[in-house]
C-alpha atoms as one frame of an Amber mdcrd trajectory, in Angstrom:
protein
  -9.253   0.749 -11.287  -8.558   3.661  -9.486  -6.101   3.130  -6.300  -6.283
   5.968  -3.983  -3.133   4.744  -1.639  -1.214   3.958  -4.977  -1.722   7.129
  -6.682  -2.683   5.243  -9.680  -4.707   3.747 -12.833  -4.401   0.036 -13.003
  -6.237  -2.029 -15.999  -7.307  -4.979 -15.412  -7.753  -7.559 -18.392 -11.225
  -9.233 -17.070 -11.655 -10.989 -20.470 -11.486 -14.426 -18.145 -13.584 -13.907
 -15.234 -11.501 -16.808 -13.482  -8.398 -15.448 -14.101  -8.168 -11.616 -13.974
  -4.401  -9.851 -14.522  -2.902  -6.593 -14.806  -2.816  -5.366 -17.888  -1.248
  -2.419 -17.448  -0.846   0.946 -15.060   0.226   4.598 -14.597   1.227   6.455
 -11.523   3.124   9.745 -11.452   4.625  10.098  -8.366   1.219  10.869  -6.493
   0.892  14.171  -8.154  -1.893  14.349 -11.065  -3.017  11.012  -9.719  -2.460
  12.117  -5.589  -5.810   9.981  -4.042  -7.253   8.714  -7.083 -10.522   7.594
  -6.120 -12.916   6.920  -9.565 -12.750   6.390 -12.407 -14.874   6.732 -15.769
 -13.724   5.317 -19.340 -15.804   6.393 -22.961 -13.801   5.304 -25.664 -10.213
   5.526 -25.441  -9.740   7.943 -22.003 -10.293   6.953 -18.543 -11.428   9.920
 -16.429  -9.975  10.196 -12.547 -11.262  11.956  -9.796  -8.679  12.723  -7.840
  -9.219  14.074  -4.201  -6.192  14.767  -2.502  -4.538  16.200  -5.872  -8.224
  18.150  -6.158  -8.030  17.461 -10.036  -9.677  15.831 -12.787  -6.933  13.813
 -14.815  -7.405  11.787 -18.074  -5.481   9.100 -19.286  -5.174   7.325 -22.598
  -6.095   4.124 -22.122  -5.877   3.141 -25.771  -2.982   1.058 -25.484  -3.975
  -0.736 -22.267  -0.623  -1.908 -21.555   1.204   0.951 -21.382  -1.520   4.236
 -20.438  -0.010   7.916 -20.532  -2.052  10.743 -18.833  -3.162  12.895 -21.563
  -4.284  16.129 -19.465  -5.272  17.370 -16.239  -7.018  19.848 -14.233  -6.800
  21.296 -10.666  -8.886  23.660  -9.139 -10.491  24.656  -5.435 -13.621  23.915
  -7.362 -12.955  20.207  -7.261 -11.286  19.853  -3.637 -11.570  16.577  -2.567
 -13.447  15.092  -5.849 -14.500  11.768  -4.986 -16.548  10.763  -8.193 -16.794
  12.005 -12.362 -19.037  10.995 -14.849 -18.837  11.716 -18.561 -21.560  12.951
 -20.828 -20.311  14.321 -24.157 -17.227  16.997 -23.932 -18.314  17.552 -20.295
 -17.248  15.701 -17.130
């Protein structure tokens, strides 16, 4: 889940639909993360649109307890982001 006040990824272990619980999360200080606001997963990366950091960030999710951001990117072309889908290599 992204959490746009948190500045964060949080997993959530859904496994029991009765009884969801964190599984894990990252944050960074609301910079690569700054207004996180969706989020995409294929295979072991979750994709988040940022909007106030204007970035795309990815984050290793393959250890769901304990995600690391793997990479990010900022540019004017993605001021206030809002969404991201993945198709391939391409977001």
């Amino acid at each position: 889940m992204a959490a746009s006040e948190a500045d964060s990824l949080t997993i959530v272990d859904v496994s029991d639909p009765s009884s969801p619980a964190i599984a894990g999360s990252v944050s960074d200080g609301g910079v690569l993360l700054d207004g996180a606001r969706s989020v995409y997963v294929s295979g072991k990366y979750a994709y988040v649109a940022a909007s106030s950091a204007d970035r795309l960030t990815i984050v290793d999710v393959s250890d769901p307890s304990a995600p690391t951001i793997a990479g990010s990117v900022s540019s004017g072309q993605l001021n206030g982001a809002k969404s991201v889908y993945v198709s391939g290599k391409y977001a």
